[in-house]
N, C-alpha and C positions, 0 to 999 in steps of 0.2 A: 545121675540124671542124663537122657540120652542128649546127641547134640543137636543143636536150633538144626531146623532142615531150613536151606535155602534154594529155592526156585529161579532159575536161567534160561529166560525166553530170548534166544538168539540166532540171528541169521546176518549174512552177511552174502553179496552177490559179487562175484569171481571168477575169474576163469582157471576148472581144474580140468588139466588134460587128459586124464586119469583118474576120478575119483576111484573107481574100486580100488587102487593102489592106497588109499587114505583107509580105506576100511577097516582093516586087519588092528592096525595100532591104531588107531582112535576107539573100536572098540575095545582093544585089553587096556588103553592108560583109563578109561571110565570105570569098567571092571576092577582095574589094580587101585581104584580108589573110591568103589562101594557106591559112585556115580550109577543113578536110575535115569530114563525116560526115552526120549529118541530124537535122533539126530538123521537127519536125512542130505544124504551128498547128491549131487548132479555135478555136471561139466557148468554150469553156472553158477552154482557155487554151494553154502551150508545153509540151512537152517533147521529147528528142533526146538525142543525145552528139556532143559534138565534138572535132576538135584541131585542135594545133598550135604555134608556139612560143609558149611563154610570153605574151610582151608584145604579140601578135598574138591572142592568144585573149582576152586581157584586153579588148582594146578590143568584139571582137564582144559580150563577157558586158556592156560598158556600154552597148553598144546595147540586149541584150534587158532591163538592166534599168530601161531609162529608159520601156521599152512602157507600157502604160496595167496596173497592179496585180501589176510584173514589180519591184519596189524589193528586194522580199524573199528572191528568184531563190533556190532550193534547190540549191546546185554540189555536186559529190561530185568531186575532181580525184585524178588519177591520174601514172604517167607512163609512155610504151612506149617501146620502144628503137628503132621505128623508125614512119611514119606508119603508123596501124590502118584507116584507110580509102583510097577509089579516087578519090572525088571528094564531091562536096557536091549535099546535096540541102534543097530545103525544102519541103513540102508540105502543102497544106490539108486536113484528115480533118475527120470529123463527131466524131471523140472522138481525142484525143492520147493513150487508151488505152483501147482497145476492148473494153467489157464489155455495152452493149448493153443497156442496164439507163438509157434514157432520162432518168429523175426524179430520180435521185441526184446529189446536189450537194459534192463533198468540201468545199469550203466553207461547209459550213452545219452539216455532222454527221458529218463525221474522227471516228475514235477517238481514245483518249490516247497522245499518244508518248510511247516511253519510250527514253531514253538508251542509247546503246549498254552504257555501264557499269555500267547499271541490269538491261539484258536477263535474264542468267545467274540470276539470282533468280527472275526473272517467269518464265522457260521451268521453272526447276525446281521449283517450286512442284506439288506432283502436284494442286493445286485448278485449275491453269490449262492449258485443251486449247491446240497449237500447232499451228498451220496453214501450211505453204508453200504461198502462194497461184500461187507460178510454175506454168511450163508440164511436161507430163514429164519433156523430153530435158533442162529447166535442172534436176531437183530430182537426175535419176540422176547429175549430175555430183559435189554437193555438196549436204547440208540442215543443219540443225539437229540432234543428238540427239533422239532420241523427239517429232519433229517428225510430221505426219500428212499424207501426199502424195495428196493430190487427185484424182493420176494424170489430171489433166486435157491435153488436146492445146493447150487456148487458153484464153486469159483470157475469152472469152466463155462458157465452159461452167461457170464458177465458181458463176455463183448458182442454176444446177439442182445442180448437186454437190452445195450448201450447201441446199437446199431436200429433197433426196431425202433426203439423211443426216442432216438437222437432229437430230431427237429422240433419236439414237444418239449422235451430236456430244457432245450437251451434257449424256448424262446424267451426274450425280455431277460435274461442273463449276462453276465459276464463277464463271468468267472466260475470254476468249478472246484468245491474243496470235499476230495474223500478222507477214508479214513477206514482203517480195519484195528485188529485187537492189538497184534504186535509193531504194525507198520512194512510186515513184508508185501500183502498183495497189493497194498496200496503203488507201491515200486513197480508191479508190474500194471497197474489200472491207469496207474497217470501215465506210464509210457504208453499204453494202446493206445488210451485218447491223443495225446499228442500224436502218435504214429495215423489216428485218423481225422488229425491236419486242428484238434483245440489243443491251442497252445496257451493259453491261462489255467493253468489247472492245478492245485496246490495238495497237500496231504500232510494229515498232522505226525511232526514228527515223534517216532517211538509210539505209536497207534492208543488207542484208547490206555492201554497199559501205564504208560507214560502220565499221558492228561490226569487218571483217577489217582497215579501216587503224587503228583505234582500241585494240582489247580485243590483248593478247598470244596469243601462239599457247599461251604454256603456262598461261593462264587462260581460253583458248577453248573454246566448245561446240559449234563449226562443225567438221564434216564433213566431207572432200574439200574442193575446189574452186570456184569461183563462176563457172559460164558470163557473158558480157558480149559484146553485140551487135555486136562489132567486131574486126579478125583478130587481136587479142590472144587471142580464144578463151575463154580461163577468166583467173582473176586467185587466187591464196592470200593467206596472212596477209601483210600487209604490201601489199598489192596488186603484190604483186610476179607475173608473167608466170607461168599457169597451163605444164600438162605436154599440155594436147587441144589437137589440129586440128580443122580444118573443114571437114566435108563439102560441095563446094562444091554435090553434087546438091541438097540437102534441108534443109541451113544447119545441122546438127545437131552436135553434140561428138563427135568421135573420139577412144577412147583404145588404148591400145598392143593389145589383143587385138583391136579393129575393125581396125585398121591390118593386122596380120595375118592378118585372115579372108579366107579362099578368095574371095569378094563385093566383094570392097573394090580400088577399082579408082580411081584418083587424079581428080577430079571428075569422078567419074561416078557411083559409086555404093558406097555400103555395105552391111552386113548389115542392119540396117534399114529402108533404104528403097530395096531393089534392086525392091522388089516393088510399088511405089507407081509408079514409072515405067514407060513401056512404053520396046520397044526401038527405036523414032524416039524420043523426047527423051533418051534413054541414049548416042544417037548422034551429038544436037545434042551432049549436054555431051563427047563427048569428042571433038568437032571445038573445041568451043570450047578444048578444054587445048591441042590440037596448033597453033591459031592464038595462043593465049599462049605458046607455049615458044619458036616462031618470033621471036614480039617480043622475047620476051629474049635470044634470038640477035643478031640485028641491033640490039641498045640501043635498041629502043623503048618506048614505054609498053606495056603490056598492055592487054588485051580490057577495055574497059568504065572505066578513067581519060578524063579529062578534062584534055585538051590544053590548058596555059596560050598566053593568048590573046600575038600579038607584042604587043612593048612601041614 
């Protein structure tokens, strides 16, 4: 019987003077221990999602947290029933999450966390506005009760949202509680705000991930479903294996009426983003399926794994 695969949503905010110098060995100790998914360094610090089995992922999580102010490593652990990723990646960005809002330091001026089993007071509080700071396609999956969707495309559009709509935001408020999947852009959303002078502003700690392994489903204020970055798709209470697939055109959540829809066409394209592609890349993606369904023919890997090296 193969081993449980375990899932590791973690980030941590730091200062590395050198990330590309991390690069090299943190990808061969994930490699030399059959570690999938991707990890992303900056000069501010890590964050990623991984797996793998158990006592193998342990040891990667000792490496990133012996890095230089990685001791305290934020894990959110999961489990899927089979590997969520194709291969492993590790990568240097300018921001381990991209909001483009250079001067903000989550280290220096985070909001208040508040416990998952603390949350359900704080959202229902009618003095306190709720924000899902996620992206569209993640909030149409799943939100909060009388949560307030941003309807943004990227985390980069967050702090004109927050700037255009500020004085509507906040009137007759007072207080502000977000909230994202893992709890990292929350880190840098409540520092903006505070940086643009609201200093009540809280986020739950360990982001939706947290709340659904933690709060029961029948004391819950959670929504649908929680999209997550990896072919598990979504995740419910209990973190247990959401009900969407994945657009493999557009990376987006499919559910049972998209599947359905006259447009929707097995990685190629759906009703929402049939129209963002032209008909050469709609022809690349479904050359790409016919050379994957091949491989599965023949017991090969598929389009885009990574071939373990001989021993």
């Amino acid at each position: 019987m193969p081993a449980p695969i375990r899932v590791a949503a973690l980030y941590q905010f730091t200062r590395f003077d050198n990330p590309q110098a991390l690069q090299g060995p943190l990808l061969a100790v994930c490699e030399a221990h059959g570690i999938k998914g991707t990890l992303l360094l900056a000069q501010e610090g890590i964050n990623g999602t991984i797996a793998g089995a158990p006592q193998a992922l342990e040891a990667v999580l000792a490496h990133i947290r012996a890095l230089p102010g990685c001791a305290a490593l934020d894990v959110k652990f999961s489990a899927a029933p089979q590997m969520p990723f194709h291969r492993m990646k590790v990568r240097v960005k300018r921001e381990i999450v991209t909001m483009g809002e250079p001067d903000i330091d989550p280290t220096l001026s985070a909001g208040h966390y508040v416990d998952p089993h603390d949350w359900n007071a704080l959202i229902a509080d009618p003095d306190t506005l709720v924000i899902d700071t996620r992206n569209d396609y993640e909030v149409a999956v799943g939100t909060f009760r009388g949560a307030v969707d941003p309807r943004t495309p990227t985390f980069r559009d967050f702090p004109a949202w927050f700037r255009e709509h500020r004085e509507a935001l906040l009137a007759g408020k007072q207080r502000i509680a977000m909230f994202c999947t893992g709890g990292i852009r929350c880190e840098k959303s409540t520092a903006f705000l505070r940086s643009e002078g609201v200093e009540e502003v809280y986020h739950l700690k360990g982001g939706i991930l947290k709340y659904l392994e933690q709060v029961p489903e029948t004391k819950s204020l959670w929504q649908g479903e929680c999209f997550v970055f990896d072919e598990r798709v979504t995740v419910r209470h209990g973190l247990a294996q959401g009900t969407f697939q994945l657009c493999r055109a557009c990376r987006r959540p499919l559910d049972a009426e998209a599947l359905a829809h006259p447009d929707y066409e097995d990685g190629v394209s759906y009703p929402a983003c049939i129209d963002e592609r032209t008909p050469e890349q709609r022809a690349g993606y479904a050359e790409r399926q016919r050379q994957e369904a091949l491989a599965r023919q023949r017991g090969e890997l598929h389009v885009g794994a990574v071939r373990k090296p001989p021993e």
